[in-house]
Steps between C-alpha positions, in 0.01 A plus 500: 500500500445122540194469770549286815458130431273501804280811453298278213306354754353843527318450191205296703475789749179424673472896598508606134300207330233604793531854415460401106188255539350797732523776197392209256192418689414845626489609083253218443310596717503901475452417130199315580358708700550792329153466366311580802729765557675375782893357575590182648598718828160695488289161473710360744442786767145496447477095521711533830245765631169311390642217626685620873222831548632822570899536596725754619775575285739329710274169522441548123894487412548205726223329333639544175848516634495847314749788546279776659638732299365317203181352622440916568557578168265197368215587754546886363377357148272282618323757702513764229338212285207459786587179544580545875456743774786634727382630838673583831537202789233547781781378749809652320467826336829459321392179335269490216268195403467366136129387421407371148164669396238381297663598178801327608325200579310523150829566274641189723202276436550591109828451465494156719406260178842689284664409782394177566600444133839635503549291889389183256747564250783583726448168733510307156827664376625443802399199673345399908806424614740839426094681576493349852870605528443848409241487768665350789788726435296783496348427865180383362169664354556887475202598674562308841763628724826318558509328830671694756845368669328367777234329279747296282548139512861380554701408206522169378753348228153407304399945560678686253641813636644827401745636736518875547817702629315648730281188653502173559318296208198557396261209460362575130249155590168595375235490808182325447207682639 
């Protein structure tokens, strides 16, 4: 069966080549980091909780733009590994709140020069420009929260956007502080 002279364009599919570069990346980086005993999503969740303080679940996968489902699974390790603490919401007994704990924060603080190194490497290979893309596409650093609706700055031709089915666009702009 001859394919469809237009289904070739398919071949640059942005969804797949981000999906590729995400597994590439991620493998560097667990590979790296495999040394101090920790994943890329492990260091990740513990930078995110040094860095934001304790979270709820909920806030957590927002943060991270995390499935729950996932991020439950990851904070299951990382507590059996002591490197956080899971403890019922004061305000919410159904919610729990992630805390990194002091030998969280000290496997975090080991592993930071690995990962600086492997961060190093990975901006080289790939370059500020496509980095600051990544970025912007992403919604920013991983351990601030995405504006909400209300907080976003109209789009402008000169604000890249992605447009979601369910939403107007958002504005992937990175915020200055």
């Amino acid at each position: 069966m001859n394919p469809i002279p237009s289904s070739f364009e398919t071949t640059g599919c942005l969804c797949l080549a981000a999906r590729r570069a995400s597994r590439a990346i991620t493998r560097e980086f667990d590979q790296a980091l495999r040394a101090h005993g920790l994943r890329a999503t492990q260091f990740t969740l513990l930078s995110a909780l040094h860095l934001a303080g304790p979270k709820s679940i909920g806030e957590l996968a927002e943060l991270l733009s995390a499935d729950r489902t996932t991020l439950t699974r990851n904070l299951a390790v990382a507590e059996h590994n002591a490197w956080v603490t899971l403890r019922p919401d004061r305000e919410d007994a159904r919610s729990r709140i992630a805390a990194i704990t002091a030998r969280g924060l000290r496997a975090l603080e080991a592993a930071l020069p690995t990962w600086r190194k492997t961060q190093r490497m990975l901006l080289d290979e790939i370059g500020d420009e496509a980095a600051t893309s990544l970025r912007r596409l992403a919604g920013g650093p991983c351990a601030t929260a995405l504006p909400s609706r209300a907080e976003r700055k109209p789009m402008s031709k000169s604000q890249p956007a992605i447009r979601h089915r369910d939403g107007p666009p958002v504005n992937t702009q990175r915020r200055s502080a």
